[in-house]
C-alpha distance (Angstrom), angle and dihedral (degrees) to the residues before:
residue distance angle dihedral
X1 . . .
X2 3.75 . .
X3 4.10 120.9 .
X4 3.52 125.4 -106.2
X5 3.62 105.4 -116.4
X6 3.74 131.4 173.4
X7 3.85 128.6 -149.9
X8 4.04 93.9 -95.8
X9 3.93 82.3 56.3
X10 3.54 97.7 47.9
X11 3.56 89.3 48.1
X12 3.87 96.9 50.5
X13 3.91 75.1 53.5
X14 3.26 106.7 64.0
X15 3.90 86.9 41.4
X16 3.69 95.3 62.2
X17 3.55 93.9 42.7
X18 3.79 93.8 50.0
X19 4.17 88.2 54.2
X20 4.08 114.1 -13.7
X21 3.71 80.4 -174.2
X22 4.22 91.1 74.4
X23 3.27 118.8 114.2
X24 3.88 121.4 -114.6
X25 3.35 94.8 -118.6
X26 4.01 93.5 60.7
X27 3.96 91.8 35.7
X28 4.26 83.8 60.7
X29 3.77 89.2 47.4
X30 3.48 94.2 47.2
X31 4.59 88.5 49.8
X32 3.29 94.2 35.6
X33 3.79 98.0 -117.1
X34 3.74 134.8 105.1
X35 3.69 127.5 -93.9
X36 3.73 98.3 -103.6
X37 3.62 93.6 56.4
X38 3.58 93.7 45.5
X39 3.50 96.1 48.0
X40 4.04 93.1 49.5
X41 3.74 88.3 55.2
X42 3.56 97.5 50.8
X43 3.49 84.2 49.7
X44 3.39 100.2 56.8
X45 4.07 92.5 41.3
X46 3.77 84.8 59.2
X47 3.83 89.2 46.8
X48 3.75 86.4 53.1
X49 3.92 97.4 53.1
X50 4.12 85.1 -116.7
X51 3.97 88.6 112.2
X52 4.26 115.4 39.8
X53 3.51 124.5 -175.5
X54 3.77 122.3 -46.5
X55 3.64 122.9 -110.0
X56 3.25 149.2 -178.6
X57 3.97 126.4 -112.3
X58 3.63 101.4 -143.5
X59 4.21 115.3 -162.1
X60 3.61 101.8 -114.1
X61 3.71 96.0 -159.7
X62 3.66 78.7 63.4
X63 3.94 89.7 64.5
X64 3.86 84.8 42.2
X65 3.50 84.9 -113.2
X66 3.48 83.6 147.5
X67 4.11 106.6 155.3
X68 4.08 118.0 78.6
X69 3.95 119.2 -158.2
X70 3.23 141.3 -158.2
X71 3.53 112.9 -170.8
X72 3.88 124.1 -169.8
X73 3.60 117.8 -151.4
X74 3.80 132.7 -160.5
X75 3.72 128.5 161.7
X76 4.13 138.2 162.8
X77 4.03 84.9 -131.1
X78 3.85 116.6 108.5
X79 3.42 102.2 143.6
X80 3.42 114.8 131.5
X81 3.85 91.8 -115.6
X82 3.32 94.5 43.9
X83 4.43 85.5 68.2
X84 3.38 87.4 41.2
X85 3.87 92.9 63.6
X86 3.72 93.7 30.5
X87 3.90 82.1 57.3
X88 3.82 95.7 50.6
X89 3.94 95.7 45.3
X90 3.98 88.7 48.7
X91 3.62 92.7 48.0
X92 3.74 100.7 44.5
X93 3.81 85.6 56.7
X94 4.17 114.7 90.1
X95 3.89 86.6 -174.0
X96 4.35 88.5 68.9
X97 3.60 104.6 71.0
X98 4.11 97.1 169.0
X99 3.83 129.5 22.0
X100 3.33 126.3 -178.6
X101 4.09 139.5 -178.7
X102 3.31 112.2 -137.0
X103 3.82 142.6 -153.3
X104 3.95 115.2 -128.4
X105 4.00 129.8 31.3
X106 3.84 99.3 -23.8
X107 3.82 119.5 52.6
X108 3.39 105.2 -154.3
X109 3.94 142.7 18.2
X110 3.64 131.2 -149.7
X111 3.67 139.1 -160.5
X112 3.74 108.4 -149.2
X113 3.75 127.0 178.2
X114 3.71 128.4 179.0
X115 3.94 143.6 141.8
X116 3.57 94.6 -83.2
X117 4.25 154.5 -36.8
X118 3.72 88.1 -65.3
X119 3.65 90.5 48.0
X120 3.27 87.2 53.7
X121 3.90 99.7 47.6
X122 3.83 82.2 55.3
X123 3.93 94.9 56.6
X124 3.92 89.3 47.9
X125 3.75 92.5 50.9
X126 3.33 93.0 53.9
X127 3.69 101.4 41.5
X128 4.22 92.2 50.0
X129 3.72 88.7 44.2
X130 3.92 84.5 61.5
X131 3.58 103.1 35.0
X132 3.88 129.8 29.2
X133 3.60 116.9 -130.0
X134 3.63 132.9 -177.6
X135 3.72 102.2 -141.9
X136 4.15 129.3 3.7
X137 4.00 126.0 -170.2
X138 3.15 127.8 -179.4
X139 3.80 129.2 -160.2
X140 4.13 124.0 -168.5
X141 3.41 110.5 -151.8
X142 3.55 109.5 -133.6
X143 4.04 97.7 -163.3
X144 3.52 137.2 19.2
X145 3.93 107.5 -138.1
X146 3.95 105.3 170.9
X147 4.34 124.2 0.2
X148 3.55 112.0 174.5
X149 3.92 126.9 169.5
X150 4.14 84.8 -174.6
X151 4.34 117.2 104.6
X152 3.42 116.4 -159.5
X153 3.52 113.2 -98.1
């Protein structure tokens, strides 16, 4: 069920995701409230599970983590077992930072980033030799055009 949020909320919102890092002070001047009141409500959005814990969003090139996957999943396994494993291997892997199960031909989709194709061939090697999967694709992205952490509020 989706929170009830005002417009001061969704404005505090779109602070904190712009730069969690501001202070309160500035996030009030930039809402037009006081600190108190903008520190209650973030409160209570945290409370609510509509704020999680803050980050950072590291540059990846910077890590020369310089090679973006996409890899397309499909398998015959639906057991629930089968998930179960498929769950552990994804989540024991830093490299996968999304996953995804899917509706349509491929069951599930994952974001894989690592130094390099090699890299890569490493990651799959290890992930088929734990789970069996019918079918594996893997697409390099080539560009990054638009990466935003951001929802519209």
């Amino acid at each position: 069920m989706a929170a009830r949020l005002d417009e001061l909320d969704r404005k505090i919102l779109r602070r904190l995701q712009a730069d969690a890092g501001e202070s309160l002070d500035a996030i009030a001047r930039e809402v037009g409230s006081s600190k108190t009141p903008v520190w209650n409500r973030i409160r209570k959005m945290r409370e609510a599970g509509v704020i999680g814990p803050s980050t950072v969003i590291v540059d990846p090139d910077a890590l020369g983590l310089e090679a973006c996957f996409f890899v397309l999943i499909r398998t015959s396994e639906h057991e629930a077992e089968w998930q179960a494993r498929f769950l552990d291997a994804l989540r024991a892997r830093p490299e996968v930072q999304e996953a995804h199960r899917l509706a349509g031909e491929i069951d599930y989709i994952l974001k894989v980033r690592v130094e390099n194709a090699r890299a890569y061939d490493t990651f799959y090697q290890a992930l088929i030799s734990e789970v069996r999967v019918f079918n594996v694709t893997a697409l390099l992205s080539m560009e990054e055009l638009k990466a935003e952490t951001a929802l519209p509020v």
